[in-house]
C-alpha positions in Angstrom: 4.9 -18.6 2.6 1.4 -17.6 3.6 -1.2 -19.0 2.4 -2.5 -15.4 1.5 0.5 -14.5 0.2 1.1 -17.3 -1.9 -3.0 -16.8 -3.2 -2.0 -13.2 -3.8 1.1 -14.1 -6.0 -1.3 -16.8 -8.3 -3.9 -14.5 -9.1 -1.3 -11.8 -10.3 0.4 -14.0 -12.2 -3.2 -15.3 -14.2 -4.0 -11.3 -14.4 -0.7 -11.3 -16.2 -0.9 -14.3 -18.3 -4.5 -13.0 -19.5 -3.9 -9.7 -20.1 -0.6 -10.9 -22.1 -3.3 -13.1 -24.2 -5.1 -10.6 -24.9 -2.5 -8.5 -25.9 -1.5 -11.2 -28.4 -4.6 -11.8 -29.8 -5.4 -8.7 -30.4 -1.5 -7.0 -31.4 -1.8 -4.7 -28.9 2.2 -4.2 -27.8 1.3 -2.1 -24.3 -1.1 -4.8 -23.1 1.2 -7.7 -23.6 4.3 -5.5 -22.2 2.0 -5.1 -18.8 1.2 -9.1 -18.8 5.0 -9.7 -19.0 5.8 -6.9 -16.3 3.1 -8.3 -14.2 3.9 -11.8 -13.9 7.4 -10.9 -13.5 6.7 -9.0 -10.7 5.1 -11.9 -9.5 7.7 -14.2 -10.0 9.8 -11.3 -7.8 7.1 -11.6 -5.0 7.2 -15.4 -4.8 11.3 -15.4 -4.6 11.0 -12.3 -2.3 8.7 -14.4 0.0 10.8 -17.6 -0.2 14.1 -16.0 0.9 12.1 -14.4 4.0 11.0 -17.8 4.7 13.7 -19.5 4.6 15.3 -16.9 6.9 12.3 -17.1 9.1 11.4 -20.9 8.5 8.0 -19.7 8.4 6.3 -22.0 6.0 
């Protein structure tokens, strides 16, 4: 995986985690809901990225 890639992937997963913190701190439903969906998209990215390496044995 790229190094930018890979950076790419972290920083949207932390954006997700924190915005799921402060969903939950503060009960708001919609802002946790959009931390889950957005470190599962991460999660997505990062597998999406691994199968194209491993295809590619670009790592």
């Amino acid at each position: 995986m790229g190094l930018d890639d890979d950076i790419k992937h972290n920083v949207e997963d932390v954006k997700g985690k924190a915005k799921e913190a402060v969903g939950d701190a503060t009960d708001n439903e919609r802002l946790q809901a959009e931390g889950a969906a957005d470190q599962a998209s991460a999660k997505m990215k990062k597998a999406g990225q691994d199968v194209k390496d491993a295809f590619t044995d670009d790592r």
